[in-house]
N, CA, C and O of each residue as an XYZ file, in Angstrom:
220
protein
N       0.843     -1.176      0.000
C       0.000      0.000      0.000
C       0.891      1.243      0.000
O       1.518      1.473      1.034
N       0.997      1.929     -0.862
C       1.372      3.420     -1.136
C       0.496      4.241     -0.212
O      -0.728      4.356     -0.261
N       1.707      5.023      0.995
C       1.138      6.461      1.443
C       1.066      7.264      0.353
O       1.660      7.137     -0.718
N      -0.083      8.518      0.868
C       0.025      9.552      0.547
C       0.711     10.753      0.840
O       0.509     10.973      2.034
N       1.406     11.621      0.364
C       2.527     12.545      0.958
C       1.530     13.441      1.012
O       0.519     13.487      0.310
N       1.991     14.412      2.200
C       1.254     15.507      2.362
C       2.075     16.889      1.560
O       3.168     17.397      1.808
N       1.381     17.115      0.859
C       2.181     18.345      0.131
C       2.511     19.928      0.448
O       2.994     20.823     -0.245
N       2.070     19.877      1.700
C       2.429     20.635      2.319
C       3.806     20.845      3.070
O       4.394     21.827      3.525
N       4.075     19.406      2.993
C       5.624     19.125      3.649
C       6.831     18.929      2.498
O       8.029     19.035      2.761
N       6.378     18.675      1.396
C       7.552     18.639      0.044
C       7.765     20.224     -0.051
O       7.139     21.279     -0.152
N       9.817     19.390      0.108
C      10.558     20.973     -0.102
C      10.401     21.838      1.652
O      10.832     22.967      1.886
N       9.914     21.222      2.343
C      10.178     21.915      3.642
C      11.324     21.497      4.526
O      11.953     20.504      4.162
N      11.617     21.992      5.422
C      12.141     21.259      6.761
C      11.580     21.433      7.594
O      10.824     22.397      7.712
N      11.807     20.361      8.641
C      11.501     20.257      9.728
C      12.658     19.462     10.797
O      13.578     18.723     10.446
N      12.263     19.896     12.277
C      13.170     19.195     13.129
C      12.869     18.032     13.763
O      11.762     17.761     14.228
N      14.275     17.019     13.804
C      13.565     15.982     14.330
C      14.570     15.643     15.533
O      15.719     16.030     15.748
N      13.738     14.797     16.228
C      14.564     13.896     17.602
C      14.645     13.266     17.161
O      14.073     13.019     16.099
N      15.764     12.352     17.993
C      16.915     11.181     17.340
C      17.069     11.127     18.876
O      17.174     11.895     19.832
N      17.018      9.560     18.547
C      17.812      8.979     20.290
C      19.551      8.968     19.684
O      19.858      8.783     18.506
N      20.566      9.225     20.871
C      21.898      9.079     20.679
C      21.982      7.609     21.286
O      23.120      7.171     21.120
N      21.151      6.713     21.930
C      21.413      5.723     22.255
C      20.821      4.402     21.494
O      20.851      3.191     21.712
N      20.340      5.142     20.622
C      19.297      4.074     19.347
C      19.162      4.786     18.354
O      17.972      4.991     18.118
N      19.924      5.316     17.578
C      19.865      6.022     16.171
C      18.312      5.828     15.641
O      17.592      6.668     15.100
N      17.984      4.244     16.018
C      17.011      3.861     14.392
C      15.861      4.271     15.025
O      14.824      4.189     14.366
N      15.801      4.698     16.163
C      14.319      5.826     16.989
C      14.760      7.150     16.354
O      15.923      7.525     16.210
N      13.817      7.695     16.053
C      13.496      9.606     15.841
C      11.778      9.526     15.643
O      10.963      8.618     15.480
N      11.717     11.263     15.774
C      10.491     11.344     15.724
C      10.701     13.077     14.545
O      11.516     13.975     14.761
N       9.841     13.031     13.577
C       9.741     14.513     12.752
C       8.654     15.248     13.678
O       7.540     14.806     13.958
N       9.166     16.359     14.059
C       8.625     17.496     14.506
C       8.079     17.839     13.200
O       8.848     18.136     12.286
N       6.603     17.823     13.005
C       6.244     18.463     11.716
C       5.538     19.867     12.380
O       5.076     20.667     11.566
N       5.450     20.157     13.669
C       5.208     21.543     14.112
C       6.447     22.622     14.209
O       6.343     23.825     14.449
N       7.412     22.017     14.008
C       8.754     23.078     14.286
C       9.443     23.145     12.856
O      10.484     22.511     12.687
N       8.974     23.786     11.970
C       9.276     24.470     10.879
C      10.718     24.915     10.688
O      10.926     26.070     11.062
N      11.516     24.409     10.306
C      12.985     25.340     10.018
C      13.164     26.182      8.434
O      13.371     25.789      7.286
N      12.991     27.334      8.981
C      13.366     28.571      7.677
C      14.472     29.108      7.205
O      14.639     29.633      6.104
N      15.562     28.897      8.454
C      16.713     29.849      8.508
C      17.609     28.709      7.764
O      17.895     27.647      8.316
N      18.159     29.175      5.994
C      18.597     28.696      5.095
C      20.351     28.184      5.680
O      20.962     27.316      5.057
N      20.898     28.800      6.790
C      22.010     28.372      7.306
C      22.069     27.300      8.015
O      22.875     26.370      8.011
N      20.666     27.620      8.946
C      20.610     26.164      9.968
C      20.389     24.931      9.086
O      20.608     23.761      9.399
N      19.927     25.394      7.958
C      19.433     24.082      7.314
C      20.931     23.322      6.153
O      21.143     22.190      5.720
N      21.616     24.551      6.036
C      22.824     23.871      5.097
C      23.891     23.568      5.917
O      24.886     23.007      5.458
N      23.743     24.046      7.724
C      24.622     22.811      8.537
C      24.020     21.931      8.628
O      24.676     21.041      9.168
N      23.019     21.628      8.379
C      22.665     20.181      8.834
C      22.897     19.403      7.611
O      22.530     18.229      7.584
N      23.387     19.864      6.742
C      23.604     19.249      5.471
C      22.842     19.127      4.233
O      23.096     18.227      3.432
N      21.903     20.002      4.030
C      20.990     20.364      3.056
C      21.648     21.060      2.215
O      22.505     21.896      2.505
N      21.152     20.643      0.727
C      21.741     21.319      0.448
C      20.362     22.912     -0.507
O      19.351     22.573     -1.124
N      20.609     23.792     -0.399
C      19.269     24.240     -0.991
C      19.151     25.143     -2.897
O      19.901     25.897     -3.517
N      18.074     24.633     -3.129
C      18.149     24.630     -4.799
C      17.210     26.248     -5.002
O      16.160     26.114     -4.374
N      17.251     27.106     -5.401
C      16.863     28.041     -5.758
C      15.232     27.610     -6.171
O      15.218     26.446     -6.572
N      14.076     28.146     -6.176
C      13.095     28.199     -7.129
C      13.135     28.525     -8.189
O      13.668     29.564     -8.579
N      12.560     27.676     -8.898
C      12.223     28.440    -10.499
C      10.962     28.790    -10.824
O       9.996     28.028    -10.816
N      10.959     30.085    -11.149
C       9.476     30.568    -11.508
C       9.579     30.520    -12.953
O      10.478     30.540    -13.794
N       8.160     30.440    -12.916
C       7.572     30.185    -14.868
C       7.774     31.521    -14.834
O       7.687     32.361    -13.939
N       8.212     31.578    -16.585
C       8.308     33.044    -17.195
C       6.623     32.911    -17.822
O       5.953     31.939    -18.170
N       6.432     33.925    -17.784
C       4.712     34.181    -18.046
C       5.073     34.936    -19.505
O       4.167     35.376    -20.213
């Protein structure tokens, strides 16, 4: 069975918990929004410009 993605979340970030004592536990904070384009390219993102349609 195929989920459905919520498209509200493609192309976002968000923060997540991670156990340091069990990696393969985390949980996505889909309430804690990350905007700030630095915090997000230390964490290793890398970020792609938009492209807008020429009209």
């Amino acid at each position: 069975m195929k989920k459905k993605i919520n498209p509200n979340w493609v192309n976002k970030y968000f923060r997540v918990r991670y156990s340091s004592k069990d990696p393969e536990i985390n949980e996505i904070l889909l309430d804690q929004w990350v905007s700030d384009t630095v915090e997000i390219e230390a964490a290793g993102f890398e970020i792609r410009a938009k492209r807008h349609s020429k009209e």
